[in-house]
N, C-alpha and C positions, 0 to 999 in steps of 0.2 A: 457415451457410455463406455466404450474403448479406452477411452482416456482416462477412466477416473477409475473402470478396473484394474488396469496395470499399474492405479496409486494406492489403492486400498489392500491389494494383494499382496504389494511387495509391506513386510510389517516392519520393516527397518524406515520406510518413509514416515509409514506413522506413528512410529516411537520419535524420530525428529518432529515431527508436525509437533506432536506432545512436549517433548522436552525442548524446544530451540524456543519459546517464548519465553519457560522458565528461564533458560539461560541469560539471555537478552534483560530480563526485569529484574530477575537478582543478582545479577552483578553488574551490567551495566546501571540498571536504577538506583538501586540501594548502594552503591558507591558514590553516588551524586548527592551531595544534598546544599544545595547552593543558598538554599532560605537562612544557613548556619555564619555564611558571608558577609552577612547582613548587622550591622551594632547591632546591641543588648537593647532591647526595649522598642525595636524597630516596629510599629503597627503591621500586620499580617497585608494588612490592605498595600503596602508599599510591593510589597514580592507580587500580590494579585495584579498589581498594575502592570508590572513589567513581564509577567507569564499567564497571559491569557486568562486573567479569574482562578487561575489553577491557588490551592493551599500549599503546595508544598512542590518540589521540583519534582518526585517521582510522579506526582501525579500529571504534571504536564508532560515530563516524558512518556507516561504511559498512552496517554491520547495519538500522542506521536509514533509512537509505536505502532496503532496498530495498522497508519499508512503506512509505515518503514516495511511491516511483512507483509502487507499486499502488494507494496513493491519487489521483494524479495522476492514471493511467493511464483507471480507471474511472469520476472522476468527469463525464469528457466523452461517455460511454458510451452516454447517453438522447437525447443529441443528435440522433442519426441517427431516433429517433423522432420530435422537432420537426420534422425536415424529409419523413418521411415525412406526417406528417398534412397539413402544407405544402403536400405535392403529389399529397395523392389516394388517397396507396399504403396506408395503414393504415384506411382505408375499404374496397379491395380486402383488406385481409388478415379484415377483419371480417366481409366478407361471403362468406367462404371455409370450406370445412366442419373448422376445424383447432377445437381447442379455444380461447380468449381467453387462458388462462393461457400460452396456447404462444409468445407475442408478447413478454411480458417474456423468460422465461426462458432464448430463444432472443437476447434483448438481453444479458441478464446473463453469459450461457453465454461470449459474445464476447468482453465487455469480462474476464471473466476469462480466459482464453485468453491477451488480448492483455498483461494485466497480471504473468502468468507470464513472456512469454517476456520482457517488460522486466526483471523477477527474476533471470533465468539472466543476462541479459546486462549486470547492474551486478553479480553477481554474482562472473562471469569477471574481468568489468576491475579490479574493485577486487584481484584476486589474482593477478592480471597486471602490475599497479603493482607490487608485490615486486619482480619483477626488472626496471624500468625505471631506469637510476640517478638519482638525484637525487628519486625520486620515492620516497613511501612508500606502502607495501599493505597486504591488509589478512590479519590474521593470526591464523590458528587454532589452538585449543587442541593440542598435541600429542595428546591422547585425542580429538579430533575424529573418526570412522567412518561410517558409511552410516547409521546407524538415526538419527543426528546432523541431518544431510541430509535424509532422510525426513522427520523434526518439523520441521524448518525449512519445506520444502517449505506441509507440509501445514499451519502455522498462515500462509505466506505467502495458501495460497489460500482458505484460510478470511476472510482478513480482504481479499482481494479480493469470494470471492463479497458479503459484508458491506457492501462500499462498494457495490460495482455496481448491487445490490438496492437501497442506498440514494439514488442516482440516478435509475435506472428507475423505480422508482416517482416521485419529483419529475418527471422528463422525462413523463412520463404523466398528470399533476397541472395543467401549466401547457401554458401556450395557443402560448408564442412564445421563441424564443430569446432575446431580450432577458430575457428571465424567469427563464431556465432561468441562463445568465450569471451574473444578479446573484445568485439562491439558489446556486451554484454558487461564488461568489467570498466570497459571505457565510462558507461552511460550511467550505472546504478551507484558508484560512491557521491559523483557532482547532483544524481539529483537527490539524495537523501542530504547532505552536508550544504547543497544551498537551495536549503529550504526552512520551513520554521517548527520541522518536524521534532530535535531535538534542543534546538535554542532560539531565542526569539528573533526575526530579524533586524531588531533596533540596534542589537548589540553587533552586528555586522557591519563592513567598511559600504562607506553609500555604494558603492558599481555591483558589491555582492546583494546588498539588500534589494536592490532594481532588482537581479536575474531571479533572487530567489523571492518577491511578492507575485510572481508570473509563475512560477513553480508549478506545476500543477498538484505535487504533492501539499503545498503549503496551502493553497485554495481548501484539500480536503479535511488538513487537520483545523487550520485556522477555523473551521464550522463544524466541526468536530467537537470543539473545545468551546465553541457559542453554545450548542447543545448541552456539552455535561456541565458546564463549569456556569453557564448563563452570562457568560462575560457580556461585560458591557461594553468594552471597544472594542470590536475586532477589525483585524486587519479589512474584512468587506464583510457587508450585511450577508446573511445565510441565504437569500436567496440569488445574489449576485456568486457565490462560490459553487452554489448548486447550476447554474446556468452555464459557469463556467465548463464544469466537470462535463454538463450533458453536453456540450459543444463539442468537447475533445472526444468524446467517449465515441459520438458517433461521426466525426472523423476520420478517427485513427481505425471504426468498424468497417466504413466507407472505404479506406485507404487498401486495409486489409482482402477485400473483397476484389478491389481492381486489380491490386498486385496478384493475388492468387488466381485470376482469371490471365492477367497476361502472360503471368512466367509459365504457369501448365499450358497452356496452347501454344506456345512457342517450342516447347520441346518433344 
Protein backbone atom coordinates (compact mmCIF):
# COMPACT_ATOMS: atom_id res chain seq x y z
CA UNK A 1 0.00 0.00 0.00
CA UNK A 2 3.21 2.27 0.64
CA UNK A 3 4.22 1.57 -2.63
CA UNK A 4 1.41 2.27 -4.76
CA UNK A 5 0.58 5.44 -2.63
CA UNK A 6 3.77 7.19 -3.36
CA UNK A 7 2.61 6.25 -7.36
CA UNK A 8 -0.85 7.48 -7.32
CA UNK A 9 0.08 10.78 -5.42
CA UNK A 10 2.88 11.85 -7.17
CA UNK A 11 0.40 13.06 -10.58
CA UNK A 12 3.23 13.47 -12.95
CA UNK A 13 3.65 9.53 -12.74
CA UNK A 14 0.21 9.15 -13.85
CA UNK A 15 0.03 11.58 -16.62
CA UNK A 16 3.14 9.15 -18.02
CA UNK A 17 1.32 6.01 -16.98
CA UNK A 18 -1.41 7.80 -19.36
CA UNK A 19 0.47 9.23 -21.98
CA UNK A 20 3.69 6.88 -22.59
CA UNK A 21 1.41 4.02 -24.21
CA UNK A 22 0.04 6.61 -26.42
CA UNK A 23 3.38 7.63 -27.26
CA UNK A 24 4.84 4.27 -27.93
CA UNK A 25 1.52 3.18 -30.31
CA UNK A 26 1.34 6.35 -32.22
CA UNK A 27 4.44 6.77 -33.32
CA UNK A 28 6.20 3.76 -32.88
CA UNK A 29 3.02 1.72 -34.39
CA UNK A 30 1.61 3.90 -36.84
CA UNK A 31 4.95 4.43 -38.50
CA UNK A 32 5.35 0.75 -39.27
CA UNK A 33 3.37 -0.71 -41.51
CA UNK A 34 5.34 -3.51 -43.05
CA UNK A 35 1.95 -5.40 -44.60
CA UNK A 36 2.66 -2.20 -47.49
CA UNK A 37 6.05 -4.31 -48.22
CA UNK A 38 4.42 -6.81 -49.37
CA UNK A 39 3.40 -7.05 -53.81
CA UNK A 40 0.05 -5.69 -54.92
CA UNK A 41 -2.45 -8.43 -54.76
CA UNK A 42 -0.40 -10.35 -52.05
CA UNK A 43 -3.33 -12.61 -49.98
CA UNK A 44 -3.61 -11.08 -46.35
CA UNK A 45 -3.10 -14.61 -45.19
CA UNK A 46 0.77 -14.34 -46.40
CA UNK A 47 1.51 -11.43 -43.61
CA UNK A 48 -0.84 -13.63 -41.13
CA UNK A 49 1.57 -16.35 -41.54
CA UNK A 50 4.69 -14.67 -41.04
CA UNK A 51 3.06 -12.22 -37.81
CA UNK A 52 1.41 -14.43 -35.68
CA UNK A 53 -2.44 -14.36 -37.19
CA UNK A 54 -1.89 -10.63 -36.61
CA UNK A 55 -3.92 -8.46 -39.93
CA UNK A 56 -1.77 -5.85 -39.99
CA UNK A 57 1.64 -4.93 -38.36
CA UNK A 58 0.18 -2.44 -35.72
CA UNK A 59 -1.69 -4.93 -34.50
CA UNK A 60 0.95 -7.46 -33.87
CA UNK A 61 2.95 -4.80 -32.49
CA UNK A 62 0.53 -3.85 -30.27
CA UNK A 63 0.16 -7.45 -28.56
CA UNK A 64 3.89 -6.86 -28.13
CA UNK A 65 3.64 -4.07 -26.52
CA UNK A 66 1.75 -4.73 -23.95
CA UNK A 67 4.83 -7.27 -22.70
CA UNK A 68 7.32 -4.34 -23.72
CA UNK A 69 5.57 -2.00 -20.72
CA UNK A 70 5.30 -4.72 -18.31
CA UNK A 71 8.68 -4.98 -18.69
CA UNK A 72 9.39 -1.36 -18.58
CA UNK A 73 7.00 -0.88 -15.93
CA UNK A 74 8.62 -3.28 -13.44
CA UNK A 75 12.04 -3.06 -14.26
CA UNK A 76 12.28 0.44 -12.06
CA UNK A 77 10.28 -1.35 -9.41
CA UNK A 78 13.52 -2.10 -6.86
CA UNK A 79 14.25 1.37 -7.11
CA UNK A 80 12.15 2.55 -4.32
CA UNK A 81 14.28 0.01 -2.42
CA UNK A 82 17.70 2.00 -3.06
CA UNK A 83 16.20 4.82 -1.85
CA UNK A 84 14.73 3.32 1.09
CA UNK A 85 18.10 1.81 2.33
CA UNK A 86 19.35 5.48 1.31
CA UNK A 87 17.35 6.96 4.00
CA UNK A 88 17.05 4.58 6.88
CA UNK A 89 13.63 3.03 6.19
CA UNK A 90 14.54 -0.65 5.37
CA UNK A 91 16.55 -0.79 8.47
CA UNK A 92 13.13 0.35 10.35
CA UNK A 93 11.43 -2.36 8.33
CA UNK A 94 14.18 -5.03 9.52
CA UNK A 95 13.96 -4.23 12.60
CA UNK A 96 10.16 -4.68 12.62
CA UNK A 97 8.31 -7.92 13.83
CA UNK A 98 7.14 -8.62 9.96
CA UNK A 99 8.72 -11.55 8.26
CA UNK A 100 12.08 -10.51 5.76
CA UNK A 101 10.32 -12.21 2.93
CA UNK A 102 7.50 -9.56 3.35
CA UNK A 103 9.87 -6.77 2.00
CA UNK A 104 10.35 -8.06 -1.57
CA UNK A 105 6.95 -9.37 -2.07
CA UNK A 106 5.20 -6.47 -0.94
CA UNK A 107 7.91 -4.63 -3.78
CA UNK A 108 6.96 -7.14 -6.28
CA UNK A 109 3.14 -7.17 -5.41
CA UNK A 110 3.31 -3.23 -6.51
CA UNK A 111 5.28 -3.21 -9.44
CA UNK A 112 2.80 -5.87 -10.71
CA UNK A 113 -0.20 -3.98 -9.76
CA UNK A 114 1.21 -1.19 -11.51
CA UNK A 115 2.44 -3.10 -14.65
CA UNK A 116 -1.35 -4.26 -15.11
CA UNK A 117 -3.04 -1.42 -15.15
CA UNK A 118 -0.30 -0.15 -17.83
CA UNK A 119 -1.81 -3.57 -19.74
CA UNK A 120 -5.43 -2.33 -19.55
CA UNK A 121 -4.46 0.96 -20.56
CA UNK A 122 -2.31 0.21 -23.92
CA UNK A 123 -4.74 -2.22 -24.27
CA UNK A 124 -7.95 0.18 -24.58
CA UNK A 125 -5.97 2.61 -26.75
CA UNK A 126 -4.56 0.36 -29.14
CA UNK A 127 -8.57 -0.55 -29.79
CA UNK A 128 -9.67 2.78 -29.55
CA UNK A 129 -7.23 3.70 -32.58
CA UNK A 130 -9.96 1.65 -34.79
CA UNK A 131 -12.08 4.29 -34.78
CA UNK A 132 -9.80 7.28 -34.93
CA UNK A 133 -9.47 8.10 -38.67
CA UNK A 134 -6.50 8.20 -40.31
CA UNK A 135 -5.32 6.06 -37.64
CA UNK A 136 -5.09 2.24 -37.52
CA UNK A 137 -6.11 -0.37 -34.46
CA UNK A 138 -5.65 -2.94 -33.28
CA UNK A 139 -7.81 -5.94 -34.24
CA UNK A 140 -9.08 -9.10 -32.97
CA UNK A 141 -9.84 -12.43 -34.05
CA UNK A 142 -13.75 -12.49 -34.67
CA UNK A 143 -13.65 -15.78 -32.25
CA UNK A 144 -12.00 -13.67 -29.69
CA UNK A 145 -14.31 -14.25 -26.06
CA UNK A 146 -13.63 -13.93 -22.30
CA UNK A 147 -11.85 -17.01 -21.57
CA UNK A 148 -9.43 -15.23 -24.59
CA UNK A 149 -9.16 -12.32 -22.22
CA UNK A 150 -8.68 -14.33 -19.16
CA UNK A 151 -5.17 -16.01 -20.86
CA UNK A 152 -4.24 -13.04 -22.06
CA UNK A 153 -4.63 -11.39 -18.57
CA UNK A 154 -3.11 -14.08 -16.70
CA UNK A 155 0.22 -14.88 -18.92
CA UNK A 156 0.34 -10.79 -18.87
CA UNK A 157 0.86 -10.98 -15.12
CA UNK A 158 2.72 -13.86 -14.91
CA UNK A 159 5.42 -12.39 -16.88
CA UNK A 160 5.03 -9.15 -14.83
CA UNK A 161 5.29 -10.96 -11.45
CA UNK A 162 8.59 -12.64 -13.49
CA UNK A 163 10.32 -9.25 -14.16
CA UNK A 164 9.48 -7.63 -10.99
CA UNK A 165 11.00 -10.59 -9.01
CA UNK A 166 13.80 -10.17 -11.37
CA UNK A 167 14.44 -6.59 -10.32
CA UNK A 168 13.80 -6.83 -6.72
CA UNK A 169 15.94 -9.06 -6.17
CA UNK A 170 19.01 -7.07 -8.19
CA UNK A 171 17.50 -3.78 -6.38
CA UNK A 172 18.30 -5.86 -3.07
CA UNK A 173 21.73 -6.97 -4.42
CA UNK A 174 23.44 -3.49 -5.03
CA UNK A 175 24.34 -0.82 -2.82
CA UNK A 176 23.27 2.44 -5.11
CA UNK A 177 21.27 3.65 -7.76
CA UNK A 178 23.90 4.23 -10.13
CA UNK A 179 24.09 0.49 -9.99
CA UNK A 180 20.96 -0.49 -10.11
CA UNK A 181 20.71 2.00 -13.59
CA UNK A 182 23.47 0.51 -15.25
CA UNK A 183 22.20 -3.49 -14.54
CA UNK A 184 18.97 -2.15 -15.36
CA UNK A 185 19.94 -0.52 -18.84
CA UNK A 186 22.23 -3.45 -19.36
CA UNK A 187 19.30 -6.12 -19.08
CA UNK A 188 15.85 -4.35 -20.55
CA UNK A 189 16.99 -3.35 -24.46
CA UNK A 190 18.44 -7.33 -25.08
CA UNK A 191 15.46 -8.61 -23.64
CA UNK A 192 12.84 -6.56 -25.52
CA UNK A 193 14.95 -6.61 -29.09
CA UNK A 194 15.61 -10.51 -28.72
CA UNK A 195 12.48 -11.36 -28.40
CA UNK A 196 9.21 -11.71 -30.68
CA UNK A 197 7.75 -8.83 -28.97
CA UNK A 198 8.28 -6.46 -31.93
CA UNK A 199 9.35 -8.77 -34.94
CA UNK A 200 8.91 -12.30 -35.54
CA UNK A 201 11.76 -14.48 -34.65
CA UNK A 202 12.02 -16.16 -38.23
CA UNK A 203 13.25 -13.04 -39.55
CA UNK A 204 16.21 -13.20 -36.88
CA UNK A 205 19.91 -14.71 -37.53
CA UNK A 206 19.57 -18.54 -36.23
CA UNK A 207 22.01 -17.86 -32.76
CA UNK A 208 19.46 -14.84 -32.08
CA UNK A 209 16.26 -16.69 -32.72
CA UNK A 210 17.76 -19.60 -30.15
CA UNK A 211 18.21 -16.84 -27.28
CA UNK A 212 15.26 -15.09 -28.24
CA UNK A 213 12.43 -18.43 -28.46
CA UNK A 214 13.69 -18.85 -24.51
CA UNK A 215 12.83 -15.30 -24.04
CA UNK A 216 10.58 -15.19 -21.54
CA UNK A 217 9.10 -12.17 -22.88
CA UNK A 218 8.46 -14.02 -26.29
CA UNK A 219 6.82 -17.05 -24.22
CA UNK A 220 4.23 -14.15 -22.98
CA UNK A 221 3.46 -12.38 -26.32
CA UNK A 222 3.74 -15.45 -28.50
CA UNK A 223 0.34 -16.67 -26.31
CA UNK A 224 -0.73 -13.44 -26.20
CA UNK A 225 -1.22 -13.37 -29.83
CA UNK A 226 -2.75 -17.45 -29.77
CA UNK A 227 -5.40 -15.62 -27.71
CA UNK A 228 -6.31 -12.32 -29.69
CA UNK A 229 -5.37 -13.24 -33.09
CA UNK A 230 -6.36 -17.34 -32.66
CA UNK A 231 -3.17 -18.03 -34.56
CA UNK A 232 -2.79 -21.16 -35.71
CA UNK A 233 1.08 -21.80 -35.43
CA UNK A 234 2.59 -20.49 -32.73
CA UNK A 235 5.75 -20.58 -31.71
CA UNK A 236 4.46 -23.15 -28.43
CA UNK A 237 1.02 -24.25 -27.61
CA UNK A 238 -0.60 -21.74 -24.87
CA UNK A 239 -0.48 -24.02 -22.40
CA UNK A 240 3.35 -24.76 -22.75
CA UNK A 241 4.03 -20.69 -22.66
CA UNK A 242 1.72 -20.59 -19.58
CA UNK A 243 3.82 -23.24 -17.77
CA UNK A 244 6.67 -21.72 -18.74
CA UNK A 245 5.92 -18.08 -17.26
CA UNK A 246 4.52 -19.85 -13.97
CA UNK A 247 8.06 -21.56 -13.55
CA UNK A 248 9.97 -18.32 -13.87
CA UNK A 249 7.39 -16.34 -11.93
CA UNK A 250 7.83 -18.51 -9.01
CA UNK A 251 11.48 -18.64 -9.23
CA UNK A 252 12.55 -15.51 -9.46
CA UNK A 253 9.60 -14.97 -6.22
CA UNK A 254 11.58 -17.79 -4.64
CA UNK A 255 14.88 -16.25 -5.50
CA UNK A 256 13.76 -12.98 -4.33
CA UNK A 257 12.65 -14.10 -0.90
CA UNK A 258 16.20 -15.93 -0.26
CA UNK A 259 18.19 -12.96 -1.25
CA UNK A 260 15.99 -10.53 0.92
CA UNK A 261 16.46 -12.89 3.97
CA UNK A 262 20.28 -13.33 3.48
CA UNK A 263 21.46 -9.67 2.59
CA UNK A 264 19.10 -8.10 5.65
CA UNK A 265 20.51 -10.52 8.38
CA UNK A 266 23.90 -10.14 7.31
CA UNK A 267 23.81 -6.45 8.08
Amino acid sequence: MRELKHWYRVKIQIFMTLIQPIVWLALFGQAFNLSQLLPPGTPPSVFESFFAGAPDYFSYMAVGMLGVMALFTTMFGGMSIVWDRRFGFLNKLRAAPIPRGAIPISRIAASTIRAMVQVVIILIIALLFAYIPGLTGLSVSPAFNAMDLVGLFVVMLLLAVAFASLFTTIALAVENQETLFGVVNLLNLPLMFASAALFPTSMMPDWLRVVANYNPLTLAVDAARTFIFHNPNPLYAPWIDIVGLLALAIFMTALAVVVSRKLMSAK
